[in-house]
Structure formats: structure tokens, C-alpha cells
C-alpha positions as CSV (number, residue, x, y, z in Angstrom):
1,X,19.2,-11.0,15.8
2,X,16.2,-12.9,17.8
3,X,13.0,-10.1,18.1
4,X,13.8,-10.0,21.5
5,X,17.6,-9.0,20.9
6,X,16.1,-7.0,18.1
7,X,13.3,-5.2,20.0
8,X,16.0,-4.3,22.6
9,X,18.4,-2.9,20.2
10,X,15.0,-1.0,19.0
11,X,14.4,0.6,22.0
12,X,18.0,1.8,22.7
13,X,18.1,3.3,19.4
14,X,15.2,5.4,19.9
15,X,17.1,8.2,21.6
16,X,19.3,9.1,18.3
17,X,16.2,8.4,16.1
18,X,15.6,12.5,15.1
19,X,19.9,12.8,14.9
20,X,19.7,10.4,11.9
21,X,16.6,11.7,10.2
22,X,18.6,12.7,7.5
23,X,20.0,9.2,7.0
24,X,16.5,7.6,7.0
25,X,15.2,10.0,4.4
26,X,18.3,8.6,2.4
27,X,17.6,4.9,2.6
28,X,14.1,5.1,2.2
29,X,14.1,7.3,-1.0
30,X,16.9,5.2,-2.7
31,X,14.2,2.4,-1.6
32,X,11.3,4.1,-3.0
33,X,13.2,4.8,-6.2
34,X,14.1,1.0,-6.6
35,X,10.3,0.0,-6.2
36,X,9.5,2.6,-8.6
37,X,11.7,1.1,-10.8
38,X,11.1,-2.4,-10.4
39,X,7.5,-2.6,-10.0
40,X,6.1,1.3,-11.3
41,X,4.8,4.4,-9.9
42,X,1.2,4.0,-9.0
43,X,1.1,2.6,-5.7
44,X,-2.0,0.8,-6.0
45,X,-0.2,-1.3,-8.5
46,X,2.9,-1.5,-6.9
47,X,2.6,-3.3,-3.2
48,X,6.0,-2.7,-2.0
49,X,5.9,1.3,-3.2
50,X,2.9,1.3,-1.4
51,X,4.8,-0.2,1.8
52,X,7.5,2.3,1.3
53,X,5.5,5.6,1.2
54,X,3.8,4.5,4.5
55,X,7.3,3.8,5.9
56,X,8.8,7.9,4.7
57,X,5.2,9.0,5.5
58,X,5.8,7.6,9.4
59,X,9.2,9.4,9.5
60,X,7.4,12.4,8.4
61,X,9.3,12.5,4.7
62,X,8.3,15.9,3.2
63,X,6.0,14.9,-0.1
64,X,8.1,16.5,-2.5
65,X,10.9,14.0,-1.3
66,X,9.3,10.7,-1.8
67,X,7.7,12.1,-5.3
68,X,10.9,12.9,-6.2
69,X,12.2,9.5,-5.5
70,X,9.8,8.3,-7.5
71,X,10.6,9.9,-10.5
72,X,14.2,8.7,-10.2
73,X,12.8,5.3,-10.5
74,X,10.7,5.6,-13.3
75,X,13.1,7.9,-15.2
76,X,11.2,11.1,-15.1
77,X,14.1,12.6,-13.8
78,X,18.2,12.0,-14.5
79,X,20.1,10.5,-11.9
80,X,22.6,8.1,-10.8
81,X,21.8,4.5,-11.2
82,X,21.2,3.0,-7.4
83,X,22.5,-0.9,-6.4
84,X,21.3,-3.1,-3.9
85,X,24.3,-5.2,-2.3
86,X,24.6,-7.6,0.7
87,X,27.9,-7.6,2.8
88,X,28.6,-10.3,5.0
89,X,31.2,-10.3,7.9
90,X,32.4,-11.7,11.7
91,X,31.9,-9.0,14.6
92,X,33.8,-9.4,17.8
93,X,33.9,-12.8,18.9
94,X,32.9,-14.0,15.4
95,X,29.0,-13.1,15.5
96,X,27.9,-13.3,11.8
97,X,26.7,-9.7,10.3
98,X,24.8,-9.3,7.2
99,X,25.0,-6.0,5.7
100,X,22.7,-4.5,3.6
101,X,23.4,-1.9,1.3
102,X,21.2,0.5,-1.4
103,X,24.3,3.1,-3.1
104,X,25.1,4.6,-6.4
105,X,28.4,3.9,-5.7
106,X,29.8,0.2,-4.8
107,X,33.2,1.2,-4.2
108,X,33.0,4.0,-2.0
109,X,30.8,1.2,0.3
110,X,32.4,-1.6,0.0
111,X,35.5,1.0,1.1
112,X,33.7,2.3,3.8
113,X,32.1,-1.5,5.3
114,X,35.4,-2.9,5.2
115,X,37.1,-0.2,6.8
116,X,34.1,0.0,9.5
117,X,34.3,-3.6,10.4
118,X,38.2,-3.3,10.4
119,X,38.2,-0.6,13.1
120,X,35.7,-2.6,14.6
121,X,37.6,-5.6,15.6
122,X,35.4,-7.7,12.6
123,X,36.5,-8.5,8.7
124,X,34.8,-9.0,5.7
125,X,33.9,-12.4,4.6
126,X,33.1,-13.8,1.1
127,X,29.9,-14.0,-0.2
128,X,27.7,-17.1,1.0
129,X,30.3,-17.3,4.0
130,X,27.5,-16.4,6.2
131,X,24.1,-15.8,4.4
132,X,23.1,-19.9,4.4
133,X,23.0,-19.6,8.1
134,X,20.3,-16.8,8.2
135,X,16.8,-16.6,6.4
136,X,14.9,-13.8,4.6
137,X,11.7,-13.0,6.3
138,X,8.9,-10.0,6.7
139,X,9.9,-9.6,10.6
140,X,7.3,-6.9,12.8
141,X,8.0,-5.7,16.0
142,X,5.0,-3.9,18.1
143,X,4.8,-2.9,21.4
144,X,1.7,-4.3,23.4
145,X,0.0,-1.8,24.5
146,X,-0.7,-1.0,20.8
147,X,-2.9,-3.8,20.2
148,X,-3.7,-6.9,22.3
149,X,-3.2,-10.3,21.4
150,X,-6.5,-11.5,20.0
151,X,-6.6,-8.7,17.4
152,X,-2.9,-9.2,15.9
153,X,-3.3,-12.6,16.0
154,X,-6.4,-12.7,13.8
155,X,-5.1,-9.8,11.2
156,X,-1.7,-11.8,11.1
157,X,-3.4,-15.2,10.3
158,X,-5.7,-13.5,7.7
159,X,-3.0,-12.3,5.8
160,X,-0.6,-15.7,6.2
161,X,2.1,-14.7,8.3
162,X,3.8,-17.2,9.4
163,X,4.0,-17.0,13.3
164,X,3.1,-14.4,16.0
165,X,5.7,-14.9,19.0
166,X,4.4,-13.0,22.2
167,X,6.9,-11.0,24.5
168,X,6.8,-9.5,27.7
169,X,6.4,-6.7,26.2
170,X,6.0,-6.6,22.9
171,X,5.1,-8.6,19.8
172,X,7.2,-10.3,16.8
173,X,5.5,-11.3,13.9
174,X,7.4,-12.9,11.6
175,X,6.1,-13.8,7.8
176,X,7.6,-14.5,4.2
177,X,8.7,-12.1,2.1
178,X,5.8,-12.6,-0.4
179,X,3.1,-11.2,2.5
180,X,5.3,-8.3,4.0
181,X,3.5,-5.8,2.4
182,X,-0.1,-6.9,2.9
183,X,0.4,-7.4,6.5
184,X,2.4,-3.9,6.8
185,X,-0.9,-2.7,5.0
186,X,-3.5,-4.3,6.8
187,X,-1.3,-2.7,9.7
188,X,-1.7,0.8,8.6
189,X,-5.3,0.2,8.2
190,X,-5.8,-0.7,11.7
191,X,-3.9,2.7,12.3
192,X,-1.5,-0.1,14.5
193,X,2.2,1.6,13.8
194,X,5.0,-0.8,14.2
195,X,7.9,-0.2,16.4
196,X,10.0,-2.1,13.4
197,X,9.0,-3.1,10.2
198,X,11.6,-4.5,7.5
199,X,13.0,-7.8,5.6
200,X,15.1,-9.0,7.3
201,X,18.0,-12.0,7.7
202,X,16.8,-14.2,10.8
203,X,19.8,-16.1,11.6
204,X,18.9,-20.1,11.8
205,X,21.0,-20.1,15.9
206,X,22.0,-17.1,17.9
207,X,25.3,-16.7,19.8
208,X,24.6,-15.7,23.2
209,X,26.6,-12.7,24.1
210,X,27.4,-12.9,27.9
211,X,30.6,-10.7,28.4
212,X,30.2,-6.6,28.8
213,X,33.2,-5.6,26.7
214,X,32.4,-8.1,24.2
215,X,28.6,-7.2,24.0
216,X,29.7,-2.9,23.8
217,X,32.5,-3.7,20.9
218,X,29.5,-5.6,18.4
219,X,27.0,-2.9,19.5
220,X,29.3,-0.3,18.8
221,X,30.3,-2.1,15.3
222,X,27.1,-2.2,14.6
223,X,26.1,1.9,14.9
224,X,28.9,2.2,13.2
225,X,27.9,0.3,10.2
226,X,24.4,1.4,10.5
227,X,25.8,5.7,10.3
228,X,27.1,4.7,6.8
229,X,25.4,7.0,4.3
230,X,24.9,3.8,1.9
231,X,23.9,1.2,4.7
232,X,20.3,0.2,4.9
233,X,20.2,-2.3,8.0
234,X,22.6,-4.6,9.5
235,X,21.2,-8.0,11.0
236,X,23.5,-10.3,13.1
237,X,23.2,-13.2,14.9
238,X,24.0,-12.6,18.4
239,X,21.9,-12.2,21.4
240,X,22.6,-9.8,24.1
241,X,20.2,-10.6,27.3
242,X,17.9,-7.1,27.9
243,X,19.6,-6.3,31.2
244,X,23.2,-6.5,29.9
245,X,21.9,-4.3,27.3
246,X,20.2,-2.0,29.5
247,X,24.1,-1.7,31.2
248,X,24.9,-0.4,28.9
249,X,23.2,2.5,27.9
């Protein structure tokens, strides 16, 4: 999706935010465990664990939660051993979708996507089918009235992002990977709280998405992917204009 498909989808997702509250806490403590694992348990140290305990912090994650995740990471405490896949598949009207995936079990999700995109009027493709067409970026979505122009545009080219693109209402600042977490940081510091904050797959061209029944069937593909206990985000290359999406709600 295009930051300004993406801050529209945003928006209209607001609403069921506090109904999947339990579903964040799950993706963001499997995250938290795999950047304990990979990179340690002392935040200062450990950039993206850092990044992460912002993130369950903002969605008000009791403590005790994220320390526990921690300790899952760094094997203080037994658990099951937590996988990071990438599903790829066609939507209605063959829109690309990436799927990304953190479980401790691959066969009850790779059950569960298929079986989603199935009932969805989509399929599963194989792996690369689709990922060569999209590109993994740091992408930073923040409404305007947060912070004006001047200011984001200096903290974003102190800390090498890679481009600030200005909305009508809002703000997308894309970056690589490598800087994600010192721009989410410097962020935080500014006590400026993103609207959306992840790494995601930018697709390389969108497919404009015109038609109402085709624009409802990939929105509703897409909540349903993104209800999945093991899902973590879904990114897609199609563009739905703000009014049609605004129809629809």
C-alpha cells in the first residue's frame, strides 16, 4: 500500500483498535521476545528492543508482559520456540499481499493464511512470486497537527531517512531499515507519537482499485488476515482512493 492508501486504512481501523488489544499484546511480545533473542535484553544495547518496548508501552502493555517476553528471548524462562515467516498471495482482482507472520507454530498458520485467502476470493503464491515487486522499508505515518513540517523534516534528515512525503493531512516518512529505530527514537524523544510505525513491504507500483465490490472484498481479506492470532501485518499493493474508502465504512 502507498502511505496515503495506508494512512486511510489507518484511520478506518481505529474504531476496532481496543477489540484487538489482545491481539496486539500477542504480536508485539512474540516481537519483543525475538529482539531479545537476537540482539539481548538491555535495551540500551539492543536498538530494536528498545523500539519495541516503546511500541507495547504506547498500547499500554502491562510491564510484567513485556518483561516476560523478554525473558522468553533470552531463555530465562521455558517456552516455545517463535518463527518469523513471510506469506505471499493475489487478493481479489490479483492485488499482491505480503503476509507477515511471528508463530510457534508454522502449520497451524500456514493452515489458517491459506484457508483465509481461500475464503477470501485470493490464493497463495510461491515464495518470491511477489516479494521482488515490493521493498523493505522503515515507513512512519503522523498526522499534522502533531508536528509541523519544518520540525519533522529536520529530525528525519538528521537521522538519514530517506524521504519525507507531505499529505493533506498527514505525513509519511519513509527510511531504510538500518535507521528505523533511531528515527522511531528520536520520535519518542520529541514526545511526537506516530499514527503508524513498522517495516514494512512498499510495493514498487500500486493497482488502483476503482470498483466498490472489488475495493470491500480486498478490505475485508485483509481484516481477515490481519484477526489471525499469528499474523503480524499484511501489506499489499493496491490503492483505494480516500472517498471510496470512506464509502465504505
Amino acid at each position: 500500500m502507498s502511505g496515503h492508501s495506508k494512512w486511510a486504512t489507518t484511520k478506518r481501523h481505529k474504531a476496532s483498535v481496543d477489540a484487538k488489544r489482545g491481539k496486539i499484546f500477542s504480536v508485539v511480545s512474540k516481537e519483543i521476545t525475538l529482539a531479545a533473542r537476537d540482539g539481548g535484553k538491555d535495551p540500551e544495547f539492543n536498538p530494536r528492543l528498545r523500539t519495541l518496548i516503546t511500541k507495547a508501552k504506547q498500547a499500554n502493555m502491562p510491564a510484567e508482559n513485556i518483561d516476560r517476553a523478554i525473558k522468553k528471548g533470552t531463555g530465562e524462562l521455558g517456552g516455545v520456540i517463535i518463527e518469523e515467516l513471510l506469506y505471499e498471495g493475489y487478493g481479489p482482482g490479483g492485488v499482491g499481499l505480503i503476509v507477515e507472520v511471528t508463530t510457534d507454530n508454522k502449520n497451524r498458520s500456514a493452515s489458517e493464511v491459506r484457508s483465509t485467502f481461500s475464503k477470501g476470493g485470493g490464493n497463495l503464491a510461491g515464495t518470491g512470486a511477489l516479494a521482488f515487486n515490493f521493498k523493505r522499508k522503515g515507513q512512519i505515518l503522523i498526522a499534522k497537527e502533531k508536528i509541523d513540517e519544518d520540525s519533522l523534516t529536520e529530525l528525519a534528515l538528521e537521522n538519514d531517512a530517506e524521504d519525507v512525503i507531505v499529505e493533506k493531512d498527514h505525513y509519511e516518512v519513509i527510511c531504510e531499515t538500518s535507521n528505523y529505530d533511531r528515527i522511531v527514537e528520536s520520535l519518542s524523544n520529541a514526545e511526537v507519537l506516530p499514527d503508524s510505525s513498522e517495516l514494512a513491504y512498499i510495493p514498487d507500483n500500486l493497482v488502483p482499485v476503482t470498483a466498490e465490490d472489488a475495493a470491500r472484498k480486498i478490505l475485508k481479506l485483509v481484516d481477515n488476515l490481519e484477526e489471525l492470532e499469528d499474523v503480524k501485518a499484511v501489506h499489499g499493493n493496491y490503492d483505494i482512493d480516500d472517498a471510496l474508502l470512506e464509502s465504505l465504512n
